[in-house]
N, C-alpha and C positions, 0 to 999 in steps of 0.2 A: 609580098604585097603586090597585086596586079593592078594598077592603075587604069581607068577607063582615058585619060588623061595623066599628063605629069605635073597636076598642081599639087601640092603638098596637102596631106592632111591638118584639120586645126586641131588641137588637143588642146586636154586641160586634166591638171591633179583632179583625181576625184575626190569629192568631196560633199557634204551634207546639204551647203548652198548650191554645188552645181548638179545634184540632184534636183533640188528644188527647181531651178532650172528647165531642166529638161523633162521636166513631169509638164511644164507648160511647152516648149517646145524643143522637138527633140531634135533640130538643125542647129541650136547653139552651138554642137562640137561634131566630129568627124568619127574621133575616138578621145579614149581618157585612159591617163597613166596612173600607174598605181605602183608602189615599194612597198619595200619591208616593215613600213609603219603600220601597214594592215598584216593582218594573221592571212594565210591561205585560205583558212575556212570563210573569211569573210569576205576576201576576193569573188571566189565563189559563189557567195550568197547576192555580191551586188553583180556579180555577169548574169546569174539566173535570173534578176532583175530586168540587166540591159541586153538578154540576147543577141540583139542585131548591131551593138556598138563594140568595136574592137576596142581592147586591152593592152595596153604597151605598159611593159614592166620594165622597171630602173631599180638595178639592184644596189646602188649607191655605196655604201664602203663594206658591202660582204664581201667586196675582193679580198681585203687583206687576211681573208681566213679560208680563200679557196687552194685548195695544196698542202693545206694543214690541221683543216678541221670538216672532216666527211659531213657534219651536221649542218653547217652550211651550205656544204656542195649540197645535201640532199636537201635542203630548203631552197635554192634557184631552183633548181629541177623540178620543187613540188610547183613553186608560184608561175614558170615558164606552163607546166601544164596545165593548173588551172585558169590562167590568162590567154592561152592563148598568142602569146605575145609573136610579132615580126620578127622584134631584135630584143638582145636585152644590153643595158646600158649600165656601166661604173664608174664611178667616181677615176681621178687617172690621180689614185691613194697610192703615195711609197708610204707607208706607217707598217712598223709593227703589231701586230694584232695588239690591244690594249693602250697604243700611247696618245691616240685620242682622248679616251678616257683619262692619261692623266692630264695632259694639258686644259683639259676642262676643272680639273683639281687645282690647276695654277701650279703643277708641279716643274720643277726642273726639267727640262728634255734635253737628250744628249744631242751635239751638233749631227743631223744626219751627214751619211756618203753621199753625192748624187749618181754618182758609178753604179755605186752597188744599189743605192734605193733603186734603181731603172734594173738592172742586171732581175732583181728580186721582183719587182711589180711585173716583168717580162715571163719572169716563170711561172705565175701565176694567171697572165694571163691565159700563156699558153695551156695552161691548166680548163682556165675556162674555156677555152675553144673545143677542146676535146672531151670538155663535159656537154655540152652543148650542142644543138641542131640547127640551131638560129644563128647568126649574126652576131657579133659581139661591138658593141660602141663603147671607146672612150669618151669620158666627159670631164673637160678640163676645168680646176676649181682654182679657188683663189689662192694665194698666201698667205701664211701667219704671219697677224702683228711682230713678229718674234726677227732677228736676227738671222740670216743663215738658213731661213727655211721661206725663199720662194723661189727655190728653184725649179722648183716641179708648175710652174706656174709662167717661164720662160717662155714664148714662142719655140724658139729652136729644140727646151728640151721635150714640146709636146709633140714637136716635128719628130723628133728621136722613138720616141715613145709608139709613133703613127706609123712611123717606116718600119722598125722593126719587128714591132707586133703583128703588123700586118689589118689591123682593125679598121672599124671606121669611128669617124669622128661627129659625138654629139656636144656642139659648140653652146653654151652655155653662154649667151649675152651678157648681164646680171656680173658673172664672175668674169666675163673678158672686159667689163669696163672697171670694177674692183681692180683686176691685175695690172690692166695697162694706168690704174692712176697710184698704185702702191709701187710699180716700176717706173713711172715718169716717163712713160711711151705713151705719143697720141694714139688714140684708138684705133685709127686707119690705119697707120703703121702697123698696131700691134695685128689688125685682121689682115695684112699685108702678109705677113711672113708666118700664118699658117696655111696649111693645106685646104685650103677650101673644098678644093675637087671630094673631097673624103669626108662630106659631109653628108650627114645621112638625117639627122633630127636636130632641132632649134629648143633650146627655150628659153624662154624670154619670162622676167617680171622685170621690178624699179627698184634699183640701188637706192639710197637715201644717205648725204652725208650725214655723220654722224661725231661730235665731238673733234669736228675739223677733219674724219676721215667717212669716205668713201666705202660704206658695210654693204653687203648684200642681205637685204631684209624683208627681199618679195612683199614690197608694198605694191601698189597698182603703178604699172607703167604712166610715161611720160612723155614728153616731144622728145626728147633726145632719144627713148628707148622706140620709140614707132620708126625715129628715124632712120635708125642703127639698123634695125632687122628691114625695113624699105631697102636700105643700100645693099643690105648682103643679097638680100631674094633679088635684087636685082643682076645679082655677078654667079650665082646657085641656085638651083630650087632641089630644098630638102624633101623627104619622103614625109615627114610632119614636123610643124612649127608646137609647143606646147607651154602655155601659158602656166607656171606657177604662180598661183594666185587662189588662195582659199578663205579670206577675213568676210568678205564683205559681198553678200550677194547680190547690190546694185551696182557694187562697182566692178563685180567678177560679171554682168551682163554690159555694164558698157564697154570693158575691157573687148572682151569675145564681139560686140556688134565693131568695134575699131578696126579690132583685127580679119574681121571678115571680112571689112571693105577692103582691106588692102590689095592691089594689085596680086592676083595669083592665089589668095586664100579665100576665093569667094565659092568655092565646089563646096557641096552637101554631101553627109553619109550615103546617101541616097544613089550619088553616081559615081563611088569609089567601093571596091571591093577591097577584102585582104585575102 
């Protein structure tokens, strides 16, 4: 991505409302992300649409099947060429292929290694890089309710993760205020003791407690959440900031008009290339 300037792009999930959107005006966003929730074909059919708006593709937890199932790898590959994308971005998943799936079942999970889940998400990476032309981001997620399973959600062990892998890092607000309040770390601290420098992409929606905990539920952003990404752009400036947000298309225009005032996201499609 060649920057006419180094303000970051705005982004946003695409989506049915931010369509609607951008049929009235098409400086709402910079560019719009899009995963595995869509099919390639239909990728395709909404770029054909948005010609002149870049495509940033998140491939979200098809890591834990790259190095082991070709049909994956050859679905990044398709949706990287049909997008167009900068970089592409994953979840920073030590799972199993399938124990998502049971944990959604409420089933038993056996206590993971953190040794070998990092040893395993590493070879995987490295998997993805050499499938790959682009860049590769990690993006760091929250912890399970669960016992023994937020270690992948540490500072240090995403620092482990960043060094060795060698990638860069798409910092994920939303799940760095989840993690630091399910570890009892203020959120300064916890954005303290990662790697900032290796910050490539932001996204940003609204936590919401819930049941007395703190869930990441991409409702619309908040004071706390404008303020949190204010401080980091203020110590970084990422290659794009990208709002998840797709419920409510008044509230996904006031969101996008907030975030464009802010200091550093006020550039248009219009004077950024990729």
């Amino acid at each position: 991505m060649n920057a006419v300037n180094k303000s970051p792009l705005l982004t946003a999930d695409l989506s049915e409302i931010l369509l609607d959107l951008l049929s009235v005006d098409f400086s709402v966003v910079d560019a719009v992300e899009v995963g595995p929730w869509f099919t390639a074909a239909q990728i395709s059919a909404y770029h054909r649409k948005l010609p002149d708006l870049p495509f940033i593709f998140h491939a979200s937890n098809l890591i834990v099947e790259v190095g082991e199932n070709s049909g994956a790898e050859d679905s990044i590959k398709e949706y990287l060429a049909c997008t167009e994308s900068p970089w592409v971005s994953v979840h920073l998943s030590v799972w199993e292929a399938g124990v998502l799936d049971r944990f959604m079942r409420a089933e038993q999970l056996p206590l993971p290694d953190p040794d070998k889940a990092l040893a395993q998400l590493l070879r995987r990476l490295d998997c993805l890089v050499g499938l790959v032309r682009v860049p590769v981001l990690i993006e760091n997620i929250e912890p399970l309710p669960l016992e023994g399973y937020d270690f992948w959600s540490q500072p240090e062990y995403i620092c482990r993760v960043l060094e060795q892998s060698g990638c860069g890092l798409l910092l994920d607000l939303g799940h760095l205020r989840v993690s630091a309040d399910r570890l009892g770390i203020p959120v300064e601290t916890y954005l303290d003791r990662l790697p900032l420098e290796r910050i490539v992409e932001i996204h940003v929606s609204g936590p919401r407690r819930r049941g007395g905990q703190l869930l990441d539920l991409h409702e619309p952003m908040q004071a706390v959440d404008y303020h949190l990404l204010e401080t980091l752009l203020s110590r970084q400036t990422p290659r794009a900031v990208t709002l998840e947000y797709t419920q409510d298309r008044e509230k996904l225009s006031k969101q996008l008009g907030h975030l464009r005032r802010l200091p550093g996201l006020g550039v248009t499609q219009s004077e950024t290339g990729v």
